[in-house]
N, C-alpha and C positions, 0 to 999 in steps of 0.2 A: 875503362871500367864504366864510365857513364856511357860511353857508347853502345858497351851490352847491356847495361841494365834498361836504357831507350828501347834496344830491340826486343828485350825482353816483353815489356811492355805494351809495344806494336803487336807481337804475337798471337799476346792474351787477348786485345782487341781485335784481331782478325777470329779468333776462335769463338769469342764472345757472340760479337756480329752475327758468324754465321751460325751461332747457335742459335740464336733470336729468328734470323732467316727462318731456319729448316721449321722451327714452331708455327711462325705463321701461317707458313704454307701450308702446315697439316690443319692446321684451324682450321681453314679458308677451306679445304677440300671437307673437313670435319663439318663444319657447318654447312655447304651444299649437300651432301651426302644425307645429314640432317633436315635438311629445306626437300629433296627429294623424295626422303622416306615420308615425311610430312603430309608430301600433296599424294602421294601414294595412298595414304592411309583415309586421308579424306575422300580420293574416288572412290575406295571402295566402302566406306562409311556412306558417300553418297549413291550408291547403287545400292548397296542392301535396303537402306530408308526407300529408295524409288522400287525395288521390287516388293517390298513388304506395302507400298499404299496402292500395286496395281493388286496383287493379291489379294486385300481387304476390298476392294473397287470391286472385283469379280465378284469377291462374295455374298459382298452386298446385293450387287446385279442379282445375282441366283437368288438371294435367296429372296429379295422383293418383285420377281418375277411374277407371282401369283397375286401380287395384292396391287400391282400397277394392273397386271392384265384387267381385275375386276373392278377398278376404278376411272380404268381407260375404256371400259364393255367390250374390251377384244379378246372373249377366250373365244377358245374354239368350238364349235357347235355342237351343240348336245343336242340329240334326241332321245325322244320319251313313248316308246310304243306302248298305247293301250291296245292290247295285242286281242282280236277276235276270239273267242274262246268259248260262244257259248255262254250258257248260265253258271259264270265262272269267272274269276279276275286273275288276270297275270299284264306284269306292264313291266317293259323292258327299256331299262335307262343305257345308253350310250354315251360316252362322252369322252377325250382325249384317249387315253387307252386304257380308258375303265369302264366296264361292264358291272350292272347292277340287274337282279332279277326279284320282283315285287311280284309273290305269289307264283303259284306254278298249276293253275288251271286243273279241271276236273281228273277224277283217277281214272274215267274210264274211256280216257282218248290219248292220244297221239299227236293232239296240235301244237303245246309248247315247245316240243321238241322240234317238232318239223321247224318250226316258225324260227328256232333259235338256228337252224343248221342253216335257213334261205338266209340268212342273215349273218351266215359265216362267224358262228361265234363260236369259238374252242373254251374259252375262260370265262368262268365268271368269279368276279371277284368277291361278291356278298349274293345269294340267295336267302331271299328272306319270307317264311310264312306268316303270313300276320296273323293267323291262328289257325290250330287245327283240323279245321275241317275238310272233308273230302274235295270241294270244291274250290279250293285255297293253296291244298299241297299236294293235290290229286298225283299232280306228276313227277313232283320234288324231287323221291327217290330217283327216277327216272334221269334224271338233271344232275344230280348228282353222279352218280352210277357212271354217265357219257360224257361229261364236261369235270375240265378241271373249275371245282371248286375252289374257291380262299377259305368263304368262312357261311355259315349256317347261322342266320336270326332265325328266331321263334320265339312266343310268347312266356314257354315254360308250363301253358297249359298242355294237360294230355290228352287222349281218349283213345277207348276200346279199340278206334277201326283197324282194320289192314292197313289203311292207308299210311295213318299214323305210324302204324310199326314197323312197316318200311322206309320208310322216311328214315327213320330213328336208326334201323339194323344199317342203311347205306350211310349214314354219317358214322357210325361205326365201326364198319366195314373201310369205310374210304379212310378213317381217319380225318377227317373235316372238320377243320375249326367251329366251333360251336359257341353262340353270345345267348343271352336272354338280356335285350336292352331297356332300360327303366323311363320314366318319365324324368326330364331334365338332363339326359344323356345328352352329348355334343359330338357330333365326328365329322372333321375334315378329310374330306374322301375327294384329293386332288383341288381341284376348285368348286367342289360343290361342298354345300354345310346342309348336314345331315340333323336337324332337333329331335329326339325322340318326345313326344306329346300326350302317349299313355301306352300303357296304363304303369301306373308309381307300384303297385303290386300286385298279385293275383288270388284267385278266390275259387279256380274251378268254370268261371262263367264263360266255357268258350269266347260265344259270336261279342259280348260285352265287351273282353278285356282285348281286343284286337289289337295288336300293335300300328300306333296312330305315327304318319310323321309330318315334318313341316321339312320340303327339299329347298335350297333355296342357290340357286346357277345366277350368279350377277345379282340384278336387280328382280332375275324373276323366278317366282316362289309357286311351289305343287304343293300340295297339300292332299295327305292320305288316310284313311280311317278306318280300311277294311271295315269288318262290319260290326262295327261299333255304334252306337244307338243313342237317342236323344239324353238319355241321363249321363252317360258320358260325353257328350259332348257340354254338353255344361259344365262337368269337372275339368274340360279343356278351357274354357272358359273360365272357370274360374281361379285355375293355376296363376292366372295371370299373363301368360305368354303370349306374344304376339300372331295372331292366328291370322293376321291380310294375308291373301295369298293371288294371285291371279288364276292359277289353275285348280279347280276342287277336283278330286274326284268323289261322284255319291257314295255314301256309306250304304253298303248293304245293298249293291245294285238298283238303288231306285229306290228300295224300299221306302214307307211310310212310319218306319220304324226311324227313323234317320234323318239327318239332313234338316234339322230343326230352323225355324225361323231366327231364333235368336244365335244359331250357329251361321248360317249364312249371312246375318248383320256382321259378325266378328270376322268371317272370311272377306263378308265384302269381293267373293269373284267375276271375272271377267270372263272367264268360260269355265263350262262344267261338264264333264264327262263320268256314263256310266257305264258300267259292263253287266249286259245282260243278254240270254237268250231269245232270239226273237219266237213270239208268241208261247214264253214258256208258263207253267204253268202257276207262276206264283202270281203272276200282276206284275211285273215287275217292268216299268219302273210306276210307280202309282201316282196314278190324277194328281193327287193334291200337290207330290211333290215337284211333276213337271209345273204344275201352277204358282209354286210358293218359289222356283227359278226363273221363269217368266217375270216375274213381281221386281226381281232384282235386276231386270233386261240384260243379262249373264245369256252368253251364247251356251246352244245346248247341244251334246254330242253323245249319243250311244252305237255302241258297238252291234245292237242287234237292228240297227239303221242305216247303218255307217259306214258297217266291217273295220275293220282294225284302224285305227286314229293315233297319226303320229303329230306329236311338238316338236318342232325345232326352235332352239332357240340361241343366240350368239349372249347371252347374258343381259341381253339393254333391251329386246323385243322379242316377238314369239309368230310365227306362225303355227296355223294349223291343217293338215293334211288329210283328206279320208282314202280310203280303197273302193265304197261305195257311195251312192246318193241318196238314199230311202227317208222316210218323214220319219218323225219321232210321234208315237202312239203309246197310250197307256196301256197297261197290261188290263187280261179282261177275267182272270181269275181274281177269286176274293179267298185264298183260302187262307187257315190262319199260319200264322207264322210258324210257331210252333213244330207241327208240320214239317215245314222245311226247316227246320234244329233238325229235327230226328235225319229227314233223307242226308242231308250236309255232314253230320257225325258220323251216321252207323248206314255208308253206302250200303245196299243188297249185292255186294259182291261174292264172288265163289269162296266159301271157306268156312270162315270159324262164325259163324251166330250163338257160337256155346252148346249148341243144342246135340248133345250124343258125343262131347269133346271131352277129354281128361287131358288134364298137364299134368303129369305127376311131379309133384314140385322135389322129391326127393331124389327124380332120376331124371327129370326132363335138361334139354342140355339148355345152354343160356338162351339162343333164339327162341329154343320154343316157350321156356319163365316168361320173355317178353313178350310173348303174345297174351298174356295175364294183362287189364288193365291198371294202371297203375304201377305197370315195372318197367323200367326201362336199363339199361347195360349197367347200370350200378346197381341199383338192387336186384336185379338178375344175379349180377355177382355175389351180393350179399345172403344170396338163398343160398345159393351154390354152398357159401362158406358156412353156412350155419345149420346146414341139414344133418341128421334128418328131421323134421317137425312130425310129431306125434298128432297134429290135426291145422286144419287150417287158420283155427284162430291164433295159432301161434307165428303167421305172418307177422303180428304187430312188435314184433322182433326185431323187424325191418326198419331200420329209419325211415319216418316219412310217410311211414302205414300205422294209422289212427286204425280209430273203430269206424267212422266215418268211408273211407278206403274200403277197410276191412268188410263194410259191408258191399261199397258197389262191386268187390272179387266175388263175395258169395253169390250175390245177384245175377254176376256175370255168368257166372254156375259151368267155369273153364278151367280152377285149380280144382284140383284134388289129390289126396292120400291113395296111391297103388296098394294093392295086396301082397 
């Protein structure tokens, strides 16, 4: 009896044991199997952390691409065609692969276009008229019409000419982005910074309100003012904005109208270039103001000298290039300004002068409404939808048509009531 209950005993200790055994053992594989899964989860905890800081790394790189390159002066070169054209401005900016078009030269030529096709340009990304006059956007529709356009600046001022209304019917037509930019405006266009400079709003004054800008590529600064005149240049001035600039160009081709002393203190340039025709008939560029450039010892460069004048510049320096080598001479007409408002507004082109012209506003279709001045594709449309007028003074119907308006359409003496 005690001999079995011994074995008994033995038994449950052998069974015991190897209970205990088989536990360990699962431990031990439990616990590696644990330590495995472990550092598993840590690789790959460590790989997502290491791809997620070269991602942020990239994107950093991209996106401080632009503000290394202009801190380091390595962008890539930009050229600035003051492009020949006559008594006329058009200046073609190039640069990475952005095309900018400043003004588009007289209506009754063919140079912008030429000049932009020897130049292999299919795009342009902003065409801009710094105001409407004939010799400002003479070609514009033109530009638009054969190049793909982005977008269309203008002042927001209007007038009577053809030239105008085509302009206007081909940004219509094309569907082309349209801005009116103000004074204080800012645009980053690649690596160049665009200030808009004037005018803060408008009044009708064409050649006054021209759209002014300050370009600025790296450290070196253009400076533009179509033909904007000494009392606006003082309200540039007096904005308070930074106006140094190394490149000017004159306002108002040369004119004596322009280009004031106290605006050249505030530009302070280093070279100055004008666009004018050679021996045209305004004077232009005038005595005093080759004198009051001289004064500043600012190198001097016109186009009716020169032929077309390119800048290049890598952002940190600039040279300057011409097509021809001719002296620079004052113009030797004195007429008055004035004068040339009229030719520059209301070219003598083939067409409408008003004289023996009806637009019947009740049946004319929208293009011919806009040949009215003072209408353009929205009030065009707004005649459309609000006919028929029992007389012309009932244009003031129209948003935006005063009596003011209302009178330069009667004057225009181009609308009228059919029978």
């Amino acid at each position: 009896m005690k001999k079995q209950f011994l074995y008994i005993i033995f038994l449950l200790f052998l069974l015991v044991a190897g209970g205990c055994g088989t536990g360990a053992q699962n431990s031990a594989l439990t616990d590696q199997d644990k330590q495995d899964n472990q550092q598993t989860e840590e690789k790959t905890s460590h790989d997502t952390e290491a791809g997620q800081n070269t991602t942020l790394k990239e994107a950093d790189a991209e996106d401080d691409v632009h503000e290394e390159n202009k801190e380091s002066g390595s962008l890539q070169e930009m050229q600035v065609h003051y492009i020949d054209v006559g008594q006329a401005d058009a200046t073609l900016l190039k640069f990475d692969s952005y095309t900018i078009l400043l003004d588009a030269g007289d209506w009754d030529s063919q140079d912008v276009i030429d000049y932009l096709h020897s130049q292999s340009i299919s795009h342009i990304d902003i065409a801009i008229g710094t105001h409407p006059d004939a010799d400002h956007i003479g070609q514009l529709d033109k530009v638009i019409n054969q190049f793909e356009v982005g977008e269309v600046w203008m002042s927001g001022n209007t007038s009577s000419s053809d030239t105008y209304q085509r302009v206007m019917k081909a940004i219509n037509a094309n569907q082309t982005g349209y801005e009116e930019p103000r004074m204080g405006d800012m645009f980053d266009i690649g690596d160049l910074q665009v200030e808009v400079l004037y005018p803060a709003s408008i009044s009708g004054e064409t050649n006054q309100e021209s759209l002014a800008f300050k370009m600025s590529y790296g450290d070196i600064d253009f400076l533009f003012t179509g033909d904007a005149e000494s009392e606006q240049e003082q309200d540039m001035i007096g904005s308070g904005v930074d106006l140094d600039a190394e490149i000017l160009q004159l306002g108002h081709h040369g004119s004596n109208t322009s280009t004031s002393k106290a605006f050249l203190e505030a530009v302070s340039p280093e070279t100055a270039i004008y666009s004018a025709g050679a021996d045209n008939q305004y004077g232009h560029p005038h005595q005093e103001v080759l004198e009051r450039i001289r004064s500043f010892d600012a190198d001097l460069y016109g186009t009716d000298a020169h032929g077309t004048i390119m800048v290049t510049t890598d952002g940190m320096s600039y040279q300057v290039t011409t097509h021809k080598n001719g002296a620079i001479k004052a113009g030797q007409s004195d007429q008055q300004e004035q004068s040339e408002r009229e030719k520059e507004s209301e070219p003598a082109e083939a067409g409408h002068n008003g004289a023996g012209q009806c637009i019947d506003i009740n049946s004319a279709d929208s293009e011919q409404v806009q040949e009215i001045i003072h209408i353009g594709p929205e009030r065009a449309q707004d005649v459309i939808d609000l006919r028929p007028f029992r007389s012309i003074d009932e244009l003031t119907k129209i948003n935006g048509i005063g009596p003011a308006r209302l009178q330069d359409i009667k004057d225009q003496a181009m609308a009228c009531i059919g029978g």
